[in-house]
N, CA, C and O of each residue as an XYZ file, in Angstrom:
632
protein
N     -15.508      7.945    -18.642
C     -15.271      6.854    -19.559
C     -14.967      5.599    -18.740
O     -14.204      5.450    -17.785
N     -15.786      4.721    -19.381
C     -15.770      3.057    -18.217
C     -14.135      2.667    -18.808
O     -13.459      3.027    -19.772
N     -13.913      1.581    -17.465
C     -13.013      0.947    -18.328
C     -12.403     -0.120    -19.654
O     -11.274     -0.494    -19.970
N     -14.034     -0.411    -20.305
C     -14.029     -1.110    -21.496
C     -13.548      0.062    -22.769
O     -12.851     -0.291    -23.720
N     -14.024      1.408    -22.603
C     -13.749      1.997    -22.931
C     -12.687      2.252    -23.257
O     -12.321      2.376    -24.426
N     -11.838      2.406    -22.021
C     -10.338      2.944    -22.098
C      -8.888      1.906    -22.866
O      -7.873      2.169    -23.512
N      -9.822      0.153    -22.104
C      -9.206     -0.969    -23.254
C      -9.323     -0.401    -24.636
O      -8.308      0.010    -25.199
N     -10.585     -0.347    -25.261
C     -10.863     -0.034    -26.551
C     -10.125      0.872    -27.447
O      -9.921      0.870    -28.661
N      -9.708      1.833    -26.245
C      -9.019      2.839    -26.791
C      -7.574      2.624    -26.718
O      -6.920      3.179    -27.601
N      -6.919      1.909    -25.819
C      -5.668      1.152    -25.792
C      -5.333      0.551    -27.145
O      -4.556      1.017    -27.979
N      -6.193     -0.785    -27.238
C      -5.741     -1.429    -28.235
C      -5.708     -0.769    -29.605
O      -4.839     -0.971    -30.453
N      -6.959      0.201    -29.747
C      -6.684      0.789    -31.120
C      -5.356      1.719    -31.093
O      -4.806      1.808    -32.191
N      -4.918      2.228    -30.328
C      -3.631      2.913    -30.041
C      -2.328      2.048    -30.672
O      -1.429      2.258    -31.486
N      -2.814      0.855    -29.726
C      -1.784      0.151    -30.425
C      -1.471     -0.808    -31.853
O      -0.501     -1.349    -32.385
N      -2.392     -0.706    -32.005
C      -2.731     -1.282    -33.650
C      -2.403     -0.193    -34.275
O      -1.586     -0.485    -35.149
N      -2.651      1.001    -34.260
C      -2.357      2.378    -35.195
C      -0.378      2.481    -35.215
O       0.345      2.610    -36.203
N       0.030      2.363    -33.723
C       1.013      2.727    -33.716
C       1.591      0.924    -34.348
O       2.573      0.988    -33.609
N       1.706     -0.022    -34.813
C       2.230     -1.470    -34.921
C       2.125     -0.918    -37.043
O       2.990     -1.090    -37.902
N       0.567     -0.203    -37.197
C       0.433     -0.132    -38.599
C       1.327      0.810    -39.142
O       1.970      0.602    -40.171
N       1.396      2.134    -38.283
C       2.412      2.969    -38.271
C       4.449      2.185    -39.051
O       5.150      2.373    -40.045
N       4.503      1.370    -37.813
C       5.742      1.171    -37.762
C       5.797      0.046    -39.098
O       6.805     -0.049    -39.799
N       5.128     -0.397    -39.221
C       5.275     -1.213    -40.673
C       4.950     -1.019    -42.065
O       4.862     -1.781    -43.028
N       4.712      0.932    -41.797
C       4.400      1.112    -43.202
C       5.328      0.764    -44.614
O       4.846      0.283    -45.640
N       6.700      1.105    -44.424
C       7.496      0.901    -45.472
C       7.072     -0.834    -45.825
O       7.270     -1.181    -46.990
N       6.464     -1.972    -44.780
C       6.406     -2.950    -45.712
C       4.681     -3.374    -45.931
O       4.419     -4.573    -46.029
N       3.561     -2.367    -45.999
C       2.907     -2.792    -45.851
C       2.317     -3.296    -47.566
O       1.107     -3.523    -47.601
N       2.852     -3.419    -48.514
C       2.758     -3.570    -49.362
C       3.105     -5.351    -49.356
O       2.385     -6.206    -49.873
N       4.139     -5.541    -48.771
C       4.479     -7.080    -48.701
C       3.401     -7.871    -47.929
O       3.014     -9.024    -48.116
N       2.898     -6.679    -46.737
C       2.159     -7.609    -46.210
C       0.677     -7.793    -46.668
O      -0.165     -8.568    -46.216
N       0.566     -6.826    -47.742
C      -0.737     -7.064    -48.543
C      -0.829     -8.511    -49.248
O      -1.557     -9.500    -49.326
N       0.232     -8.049    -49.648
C       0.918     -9.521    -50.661
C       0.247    -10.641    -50.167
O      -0.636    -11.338    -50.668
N       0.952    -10.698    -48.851
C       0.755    -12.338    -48.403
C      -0.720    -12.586    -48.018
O      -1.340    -13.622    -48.256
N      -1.361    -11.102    -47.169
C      -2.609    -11.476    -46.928
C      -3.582    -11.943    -48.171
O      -4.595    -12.618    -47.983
N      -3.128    -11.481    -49.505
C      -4.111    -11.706    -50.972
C      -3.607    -13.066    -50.845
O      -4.431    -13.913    -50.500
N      -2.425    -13.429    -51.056
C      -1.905    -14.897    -51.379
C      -2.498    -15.600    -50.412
O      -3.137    -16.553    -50.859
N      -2.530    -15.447    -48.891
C      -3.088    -16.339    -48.316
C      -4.779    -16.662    -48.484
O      -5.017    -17.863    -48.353
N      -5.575    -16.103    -48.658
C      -6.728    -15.527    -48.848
C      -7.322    -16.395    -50.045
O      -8.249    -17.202    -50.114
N      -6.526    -15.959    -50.836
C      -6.646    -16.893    -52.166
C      -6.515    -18.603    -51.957
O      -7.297    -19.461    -52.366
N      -5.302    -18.771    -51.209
C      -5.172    -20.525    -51.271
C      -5.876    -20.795    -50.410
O      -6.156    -21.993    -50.452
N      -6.522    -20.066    -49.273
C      -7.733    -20.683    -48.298
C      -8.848    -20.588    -49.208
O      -9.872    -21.158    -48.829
N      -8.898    -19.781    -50.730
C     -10.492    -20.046    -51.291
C     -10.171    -21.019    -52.237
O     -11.050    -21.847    -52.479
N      -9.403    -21.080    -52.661
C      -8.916    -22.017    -54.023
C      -9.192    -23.576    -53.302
O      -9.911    -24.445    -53.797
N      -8.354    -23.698    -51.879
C      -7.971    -24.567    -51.600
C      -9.648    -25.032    -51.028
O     -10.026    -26.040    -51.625
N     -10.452    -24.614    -50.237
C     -11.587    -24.560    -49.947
C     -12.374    -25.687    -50.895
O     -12.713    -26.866    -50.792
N     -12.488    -24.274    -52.193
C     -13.401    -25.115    -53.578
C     -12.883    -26.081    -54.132
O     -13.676    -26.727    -54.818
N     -11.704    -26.501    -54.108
C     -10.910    -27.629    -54.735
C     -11.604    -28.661    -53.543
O     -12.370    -29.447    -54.100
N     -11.555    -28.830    -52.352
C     -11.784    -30.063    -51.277
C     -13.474    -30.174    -51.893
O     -14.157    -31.192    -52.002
N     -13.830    -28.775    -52.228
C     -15.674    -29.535    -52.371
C     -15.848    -29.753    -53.607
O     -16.945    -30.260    -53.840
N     -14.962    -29.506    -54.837
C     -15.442    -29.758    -55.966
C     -14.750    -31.139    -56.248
O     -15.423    -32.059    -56.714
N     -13.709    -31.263    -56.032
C     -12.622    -31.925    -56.769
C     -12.788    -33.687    -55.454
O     -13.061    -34.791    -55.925
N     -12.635    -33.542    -54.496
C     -12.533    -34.097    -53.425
C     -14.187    -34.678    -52.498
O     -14.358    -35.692    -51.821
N     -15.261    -33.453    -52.872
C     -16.500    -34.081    -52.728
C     -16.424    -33.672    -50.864
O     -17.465    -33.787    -50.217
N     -15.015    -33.175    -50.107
C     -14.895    -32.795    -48.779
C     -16.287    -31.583    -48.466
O     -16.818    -30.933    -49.366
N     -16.594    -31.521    -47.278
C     -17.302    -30.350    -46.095
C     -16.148    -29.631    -45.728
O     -15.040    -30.156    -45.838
N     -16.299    -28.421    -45.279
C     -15.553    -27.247    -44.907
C     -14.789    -27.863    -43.523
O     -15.612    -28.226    -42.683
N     -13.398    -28.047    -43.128
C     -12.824    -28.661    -42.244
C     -12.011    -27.928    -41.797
O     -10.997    -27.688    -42.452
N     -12.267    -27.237    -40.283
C     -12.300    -26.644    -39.374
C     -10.275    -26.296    -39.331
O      -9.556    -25.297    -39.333
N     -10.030    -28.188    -39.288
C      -8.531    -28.229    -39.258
C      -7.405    -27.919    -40.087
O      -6.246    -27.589    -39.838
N      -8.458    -28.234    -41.797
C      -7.297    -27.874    -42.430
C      -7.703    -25.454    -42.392
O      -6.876    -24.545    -42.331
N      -8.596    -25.417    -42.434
C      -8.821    -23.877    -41.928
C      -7.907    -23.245    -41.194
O      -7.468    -22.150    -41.546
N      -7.440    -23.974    -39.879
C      -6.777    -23.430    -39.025
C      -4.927    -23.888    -39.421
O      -3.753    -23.527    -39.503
N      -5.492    -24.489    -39.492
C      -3.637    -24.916    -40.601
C      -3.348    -23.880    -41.136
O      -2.475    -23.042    -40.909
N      -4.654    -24.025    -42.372
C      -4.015    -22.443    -43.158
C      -3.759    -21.133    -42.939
O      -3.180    -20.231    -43.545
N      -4.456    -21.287    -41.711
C      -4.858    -19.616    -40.935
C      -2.831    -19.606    -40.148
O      -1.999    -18.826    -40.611
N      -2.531    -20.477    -39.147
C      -1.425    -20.698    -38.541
C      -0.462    -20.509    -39.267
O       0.370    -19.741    -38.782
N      -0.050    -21.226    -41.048
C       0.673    -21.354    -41.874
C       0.951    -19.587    -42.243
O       2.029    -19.045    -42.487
N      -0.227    -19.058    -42.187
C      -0.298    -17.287    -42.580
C       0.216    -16.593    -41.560
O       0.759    -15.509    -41.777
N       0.113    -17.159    -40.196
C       0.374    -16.320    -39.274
C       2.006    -16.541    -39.006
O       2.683    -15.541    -39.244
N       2.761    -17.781    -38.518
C       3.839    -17.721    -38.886
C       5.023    -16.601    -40.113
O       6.100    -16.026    -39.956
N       4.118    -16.754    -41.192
C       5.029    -15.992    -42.275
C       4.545    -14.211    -41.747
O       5.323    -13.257    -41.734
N       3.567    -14.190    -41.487
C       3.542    -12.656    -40.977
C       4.681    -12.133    -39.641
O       5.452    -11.174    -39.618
N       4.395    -13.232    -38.565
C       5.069    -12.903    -37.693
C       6.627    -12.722    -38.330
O       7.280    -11.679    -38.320
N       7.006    -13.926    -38.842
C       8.546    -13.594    -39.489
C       8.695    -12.609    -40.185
O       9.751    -12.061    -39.868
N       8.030    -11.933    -41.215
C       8.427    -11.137    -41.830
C       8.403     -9.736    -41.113
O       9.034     -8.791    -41.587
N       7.722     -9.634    -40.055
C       7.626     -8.429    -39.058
C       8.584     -8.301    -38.134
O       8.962     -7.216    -37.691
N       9.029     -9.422    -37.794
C      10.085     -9.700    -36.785
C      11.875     -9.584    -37.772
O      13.069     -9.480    -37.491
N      11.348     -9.649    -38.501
C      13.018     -9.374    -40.144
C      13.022     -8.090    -39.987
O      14.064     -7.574    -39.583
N      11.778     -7.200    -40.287
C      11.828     -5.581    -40.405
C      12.322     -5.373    -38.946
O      13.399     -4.800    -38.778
N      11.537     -5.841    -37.794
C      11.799     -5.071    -36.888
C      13.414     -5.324    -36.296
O      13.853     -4.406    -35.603
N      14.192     -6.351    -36.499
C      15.340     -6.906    -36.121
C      16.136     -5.585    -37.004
O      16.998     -4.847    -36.528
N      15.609     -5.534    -38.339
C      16.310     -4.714    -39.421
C      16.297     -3.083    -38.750
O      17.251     -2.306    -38.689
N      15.515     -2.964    -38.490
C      15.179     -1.229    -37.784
C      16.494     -1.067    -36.632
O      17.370     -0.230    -36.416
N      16.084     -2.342    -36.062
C      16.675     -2.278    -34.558
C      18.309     -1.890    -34.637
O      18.920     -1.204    -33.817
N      18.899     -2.580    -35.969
C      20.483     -2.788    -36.134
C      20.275     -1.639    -37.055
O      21.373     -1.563    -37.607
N      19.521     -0.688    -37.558
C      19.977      0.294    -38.398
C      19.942      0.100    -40.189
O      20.173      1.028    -40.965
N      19.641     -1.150    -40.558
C      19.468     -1.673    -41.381
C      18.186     -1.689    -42.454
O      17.976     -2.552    -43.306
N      17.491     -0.651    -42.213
C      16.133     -0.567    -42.414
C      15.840     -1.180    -44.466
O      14.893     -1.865    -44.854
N      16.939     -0.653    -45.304
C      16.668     -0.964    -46.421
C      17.068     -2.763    -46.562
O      16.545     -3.631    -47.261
N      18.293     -2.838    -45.500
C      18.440     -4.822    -45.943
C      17.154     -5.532    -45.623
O      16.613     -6.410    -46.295
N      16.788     -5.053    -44.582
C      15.280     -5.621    -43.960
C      14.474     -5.761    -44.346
O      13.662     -6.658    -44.118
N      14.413     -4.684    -45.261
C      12.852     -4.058    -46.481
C      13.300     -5.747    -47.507
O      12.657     -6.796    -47.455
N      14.177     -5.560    -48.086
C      14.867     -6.461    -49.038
C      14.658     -7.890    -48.768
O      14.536     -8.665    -49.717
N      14.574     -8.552    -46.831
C      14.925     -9.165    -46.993
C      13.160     -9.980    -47.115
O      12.771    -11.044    -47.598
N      12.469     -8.839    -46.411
C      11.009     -9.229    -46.289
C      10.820     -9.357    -47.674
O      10.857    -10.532    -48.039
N      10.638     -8.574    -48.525
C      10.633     -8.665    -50.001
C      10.866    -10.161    -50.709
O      10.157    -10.679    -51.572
N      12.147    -10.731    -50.049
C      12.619    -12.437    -50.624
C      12.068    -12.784    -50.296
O      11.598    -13.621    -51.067
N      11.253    -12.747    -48.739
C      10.548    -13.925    -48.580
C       9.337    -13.788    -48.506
O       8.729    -14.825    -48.240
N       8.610    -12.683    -48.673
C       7.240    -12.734    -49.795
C       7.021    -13.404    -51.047
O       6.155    -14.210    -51.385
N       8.229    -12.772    -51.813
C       8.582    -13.489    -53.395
C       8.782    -15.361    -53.377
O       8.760    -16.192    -54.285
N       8.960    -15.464    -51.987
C       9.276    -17.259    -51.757
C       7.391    -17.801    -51.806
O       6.762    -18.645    -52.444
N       7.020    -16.689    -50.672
C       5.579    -17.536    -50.299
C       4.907    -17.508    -51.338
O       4.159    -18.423    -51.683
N       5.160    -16.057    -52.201
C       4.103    -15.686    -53.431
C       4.429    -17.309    -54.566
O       3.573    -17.979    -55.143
N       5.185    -17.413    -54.558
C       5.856    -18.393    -55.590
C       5.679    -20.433    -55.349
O       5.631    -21.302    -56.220
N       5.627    -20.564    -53.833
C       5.204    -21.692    -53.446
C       3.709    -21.557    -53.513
O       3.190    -22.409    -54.235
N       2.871    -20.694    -52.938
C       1.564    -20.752    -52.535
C       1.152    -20.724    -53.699
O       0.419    -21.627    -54.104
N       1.619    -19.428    -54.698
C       0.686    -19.672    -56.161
C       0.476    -20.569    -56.720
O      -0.606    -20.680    -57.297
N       1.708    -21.853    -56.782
C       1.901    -23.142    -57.079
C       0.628    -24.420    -56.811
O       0.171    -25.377    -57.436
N       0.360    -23.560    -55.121
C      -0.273    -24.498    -54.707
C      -1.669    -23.798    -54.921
O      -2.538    -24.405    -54.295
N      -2.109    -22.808    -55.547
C      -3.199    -22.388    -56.051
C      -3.783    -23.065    -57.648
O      -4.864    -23.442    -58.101
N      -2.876    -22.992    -57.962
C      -2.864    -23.031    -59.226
C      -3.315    -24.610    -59.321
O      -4.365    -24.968    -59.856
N      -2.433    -25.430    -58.764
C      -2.849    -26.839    -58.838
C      -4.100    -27.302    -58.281
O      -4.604    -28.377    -58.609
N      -4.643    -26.445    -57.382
C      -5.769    -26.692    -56.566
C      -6.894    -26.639    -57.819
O      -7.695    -27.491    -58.204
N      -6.606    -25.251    -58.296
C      -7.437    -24.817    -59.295
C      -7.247    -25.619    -60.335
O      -8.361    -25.662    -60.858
N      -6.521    -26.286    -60.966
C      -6.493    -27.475    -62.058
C      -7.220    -28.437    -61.615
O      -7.823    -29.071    -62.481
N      -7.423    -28.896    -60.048
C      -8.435    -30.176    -60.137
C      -9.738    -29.664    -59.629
O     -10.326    -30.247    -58.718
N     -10.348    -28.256    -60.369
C     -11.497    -28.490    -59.908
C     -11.850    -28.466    -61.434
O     -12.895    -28.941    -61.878
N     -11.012    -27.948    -62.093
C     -11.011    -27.845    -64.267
C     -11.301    -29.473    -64.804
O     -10.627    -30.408    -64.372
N     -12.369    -29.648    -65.774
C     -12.596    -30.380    -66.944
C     -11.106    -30.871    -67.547
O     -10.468    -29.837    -67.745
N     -10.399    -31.899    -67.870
C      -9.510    -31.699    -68.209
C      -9.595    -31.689    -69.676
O     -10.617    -32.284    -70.016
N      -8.999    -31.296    -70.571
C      -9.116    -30.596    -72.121
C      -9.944    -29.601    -72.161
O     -10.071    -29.252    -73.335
N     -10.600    -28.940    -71.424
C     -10.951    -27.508    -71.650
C     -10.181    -26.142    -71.574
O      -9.364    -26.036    -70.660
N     -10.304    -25.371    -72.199
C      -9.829    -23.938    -72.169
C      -9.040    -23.658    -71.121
O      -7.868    -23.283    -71.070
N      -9.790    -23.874    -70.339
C      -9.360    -22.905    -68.509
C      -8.582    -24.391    -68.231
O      -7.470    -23.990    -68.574
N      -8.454    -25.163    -68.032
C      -8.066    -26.208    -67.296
C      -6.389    -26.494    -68.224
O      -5.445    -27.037    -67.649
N      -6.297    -25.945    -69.889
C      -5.017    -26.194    -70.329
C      -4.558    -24.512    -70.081
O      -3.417    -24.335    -70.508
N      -4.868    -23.879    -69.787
C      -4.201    -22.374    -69.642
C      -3.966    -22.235    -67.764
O      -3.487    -21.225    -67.248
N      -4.387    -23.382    -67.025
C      -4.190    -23.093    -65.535
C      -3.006    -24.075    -65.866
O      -1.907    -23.730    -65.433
N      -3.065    -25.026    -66.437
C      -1.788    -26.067    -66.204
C      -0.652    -25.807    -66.884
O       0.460    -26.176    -66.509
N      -0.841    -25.285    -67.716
C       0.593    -24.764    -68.592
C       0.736    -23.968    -68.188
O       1.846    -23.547    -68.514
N      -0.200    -22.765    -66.977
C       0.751    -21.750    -66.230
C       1.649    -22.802    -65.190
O       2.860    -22.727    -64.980
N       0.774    -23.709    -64.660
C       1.544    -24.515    -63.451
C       2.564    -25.087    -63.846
O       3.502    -25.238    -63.064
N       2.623    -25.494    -65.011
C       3.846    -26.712    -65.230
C       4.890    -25.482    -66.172
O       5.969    -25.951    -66.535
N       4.649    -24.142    -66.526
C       5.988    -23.841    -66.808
C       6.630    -22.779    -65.755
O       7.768    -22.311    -65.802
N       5.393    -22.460    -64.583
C       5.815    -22.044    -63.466
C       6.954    -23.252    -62.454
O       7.980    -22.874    -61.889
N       6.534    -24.418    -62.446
C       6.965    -25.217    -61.885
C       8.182    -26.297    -62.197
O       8.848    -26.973    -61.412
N       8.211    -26.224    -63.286
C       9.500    -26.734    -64.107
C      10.246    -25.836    -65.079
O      11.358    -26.301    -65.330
N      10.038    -24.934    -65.572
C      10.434    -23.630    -66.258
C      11.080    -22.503    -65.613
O      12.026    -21.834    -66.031
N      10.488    -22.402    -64.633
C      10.948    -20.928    -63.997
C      11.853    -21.342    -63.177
O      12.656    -20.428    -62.988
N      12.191    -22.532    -62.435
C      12.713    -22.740    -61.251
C      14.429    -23.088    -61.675
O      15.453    -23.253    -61.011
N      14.071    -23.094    -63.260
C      15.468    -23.328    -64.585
C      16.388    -22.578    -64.020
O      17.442    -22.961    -63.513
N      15.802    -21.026    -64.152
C      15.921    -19.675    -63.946
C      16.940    -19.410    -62.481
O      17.844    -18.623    -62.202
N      16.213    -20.569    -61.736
C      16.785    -20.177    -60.392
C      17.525    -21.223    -60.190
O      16.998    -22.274    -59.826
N      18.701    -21.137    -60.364
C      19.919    -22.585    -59.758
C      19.499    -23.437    -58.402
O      19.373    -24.643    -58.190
N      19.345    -22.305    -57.615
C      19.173    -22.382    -55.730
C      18.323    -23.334    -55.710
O      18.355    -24.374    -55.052
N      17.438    -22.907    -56.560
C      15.831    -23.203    -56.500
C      15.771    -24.458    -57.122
O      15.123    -25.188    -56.372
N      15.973    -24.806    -57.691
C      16.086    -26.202    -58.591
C      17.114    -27.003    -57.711
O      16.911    -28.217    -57.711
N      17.913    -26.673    -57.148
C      18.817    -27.498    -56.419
C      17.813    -27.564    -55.081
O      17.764    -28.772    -54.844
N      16.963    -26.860    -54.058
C      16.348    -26.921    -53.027
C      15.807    -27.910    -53.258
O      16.055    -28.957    -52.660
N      14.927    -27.788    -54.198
C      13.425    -28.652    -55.045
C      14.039    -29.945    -55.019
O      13.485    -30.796    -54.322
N      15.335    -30.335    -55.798
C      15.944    -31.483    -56.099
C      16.157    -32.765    -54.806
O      15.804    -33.931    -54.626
N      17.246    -31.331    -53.835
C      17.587    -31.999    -52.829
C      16.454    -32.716    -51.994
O      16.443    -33.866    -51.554
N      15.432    -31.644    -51.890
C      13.950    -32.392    -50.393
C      13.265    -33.295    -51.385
O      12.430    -34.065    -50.912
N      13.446    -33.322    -52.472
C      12.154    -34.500    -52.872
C      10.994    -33.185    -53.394
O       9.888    -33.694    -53.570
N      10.992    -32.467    -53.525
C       9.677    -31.727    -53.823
C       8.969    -31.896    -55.267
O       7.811    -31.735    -55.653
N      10.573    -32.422    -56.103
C       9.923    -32.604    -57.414
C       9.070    -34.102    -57.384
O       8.461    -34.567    -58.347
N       9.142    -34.491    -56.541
C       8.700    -36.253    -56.858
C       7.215    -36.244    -56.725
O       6.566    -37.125    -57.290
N       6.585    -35.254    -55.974
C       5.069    -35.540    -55.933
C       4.398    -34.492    -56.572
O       3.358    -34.064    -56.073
N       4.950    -33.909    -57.847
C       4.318    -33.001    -58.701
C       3.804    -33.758    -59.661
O       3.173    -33.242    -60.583
């Protein structure tokens, strides 16, 4: 066996054993990969429908970087969590901050997807009244959350 071979067989070793060790969260990390996946297509067709943009390399890699960050963190929470013995706070804590990205990014799906919608049509008042009672409704719900939103300015450019 050459030695491209024996790489080949390395790295899959170690990808098996990395998939291994993150099974208890691989459900979260489905999560984010659908969520991310989604606002790179949403966000995509919104720049060419809505915006009249070509496929741009930069905001691509933005989004790709923006995904990779939240993966690395949430892998680096479990594994910190394993390390101290903590394995269920860890599970928990990856869990919050899936439920954070799922909840910002959908936001920013959703709106993407409103400006590529007719406005007074069907689809275009059932994407926005999900957005606007996701976005001013639900966040009621969450004290934290309405106080975060308040404090940075986030509500001002909705």
């Amino acid at each position: 066996m050459g030695i491209i071979e024996q790489v080949k067989h390395l790295l899959l070793g170690i990808v098996l054993a990395m998939l291994s060790y993150l099974r208890p969260i691989d459900g979260e990390l489905w999560s984010l990969f659908l969520v991310f996946a989604l606002n790179f297509f949403f966000g995509y067709l919104s720049g060419m429908i809505a915006n009249k943009e070509d496929f741009n390399l930069k905001k691509a890699l933005r989004c790709v970087g923006e995904a990779t960050v939240f993966f690395v963190l949430c892998m680096a929470v479990y594994a910190i969590g394993r390390f101290k013995g903590q394995i269920d706070g860890a599970t928990q804590c990856v869990s919050f901050i899936v439920y954070l990205v799922l909840y910002f990014y959908g936001l920013n799906i959703l709106k993407n997807t409103k400006k590529m919608l007719k406005k007074g049509t069907a689809p275009y008042n059932v994407i926005g009244s999900l957005y606007w009672c996701l976005r001013f409704k639900f966040v009621e719900k969450i004290p934290w959350l309405s106080e975060y939103l308040n404090a940075n300015g986030a509500n001002d450019n909705q």
